[in-house]
N, C-alpha and C positions, 0 to 999 in steps of 0.2 A: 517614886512618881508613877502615876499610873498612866496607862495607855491612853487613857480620855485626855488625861492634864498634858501629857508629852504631846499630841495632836492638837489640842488649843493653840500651847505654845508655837508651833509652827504654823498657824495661821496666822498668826497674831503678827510672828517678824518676817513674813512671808511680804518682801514690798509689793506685789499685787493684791494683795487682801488689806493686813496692817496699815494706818498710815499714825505719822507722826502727830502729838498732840500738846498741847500743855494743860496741864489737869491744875485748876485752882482753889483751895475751897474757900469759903468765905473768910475772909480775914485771914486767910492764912498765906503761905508761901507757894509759886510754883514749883510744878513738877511735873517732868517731863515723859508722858506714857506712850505706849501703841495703843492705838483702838481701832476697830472696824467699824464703819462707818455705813449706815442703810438711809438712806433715803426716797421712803418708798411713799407712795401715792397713798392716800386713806379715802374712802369712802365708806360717810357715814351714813345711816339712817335714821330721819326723823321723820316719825310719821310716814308719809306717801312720798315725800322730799329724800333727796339722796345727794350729799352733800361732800364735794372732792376738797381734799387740801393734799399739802404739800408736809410732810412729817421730816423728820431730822431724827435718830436715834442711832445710840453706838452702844459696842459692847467694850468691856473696860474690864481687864483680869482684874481680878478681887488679891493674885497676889502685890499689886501695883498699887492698888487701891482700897482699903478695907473697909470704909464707911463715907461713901459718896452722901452727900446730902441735898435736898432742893436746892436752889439758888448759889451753889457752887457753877465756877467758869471751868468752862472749855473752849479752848482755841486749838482749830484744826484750819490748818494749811491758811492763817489770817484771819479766820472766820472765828467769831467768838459767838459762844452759845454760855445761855444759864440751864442748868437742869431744872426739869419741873417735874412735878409729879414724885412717889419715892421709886427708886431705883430698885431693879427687882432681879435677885440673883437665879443663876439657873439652877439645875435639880443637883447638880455635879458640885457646889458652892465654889465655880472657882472664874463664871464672869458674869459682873455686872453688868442689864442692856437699860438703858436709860433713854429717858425722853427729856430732847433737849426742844430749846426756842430761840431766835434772835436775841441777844445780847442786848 
């Protein structure tokens, strides 16, 4: 294991970072992951318009998870989200940071 992947991993079950989730894919069965959770502000740009929302995305080890897909569930802390968008791993292939939506 290398220095990068042993540092993930403790962020990951790190309970101030990590939090509990249930990963579901479509049609399939739950299971039960850590992920870390961003919910950051987006401003976008249209035109002269500058337009705020409210974004929801988490990162999600790829050892946990191998092939997240669109419209796969996530439930964190009651909150259920669907993935949108494709899920886009980092340069390291070892986590998935995905953009999620209300349920």
């Amino acid at each position: 294991m290398s220095a990068f992947a042993a540092a993930v991993g403790a962020l990951f079950t790190d309970p101030n970072i990590g939090r509990d989730a249930v990963y579901t894919p479509e049609g399939g069965t739950p299971l039960l992951v850590r992920v870390v959770a961003r919910r950051a502000d987006a401003v976008t740009e249209f035109g002269d318009a500058r337009l705020w929302s409210e974004t929801t995305r988490v990162d999600l080890r790829v050892a946990e998870v191998a092939n997240p897909r669109p419209g796969d569930r996530i439930e964190i802390e009651g909150e259920a989200f669907l993935i949108q968008g494709e899920p886009v791993r980092d340069r390291e292939r070892l986590v998935w940071t995905m953009d999620l939506r209300p349920a």
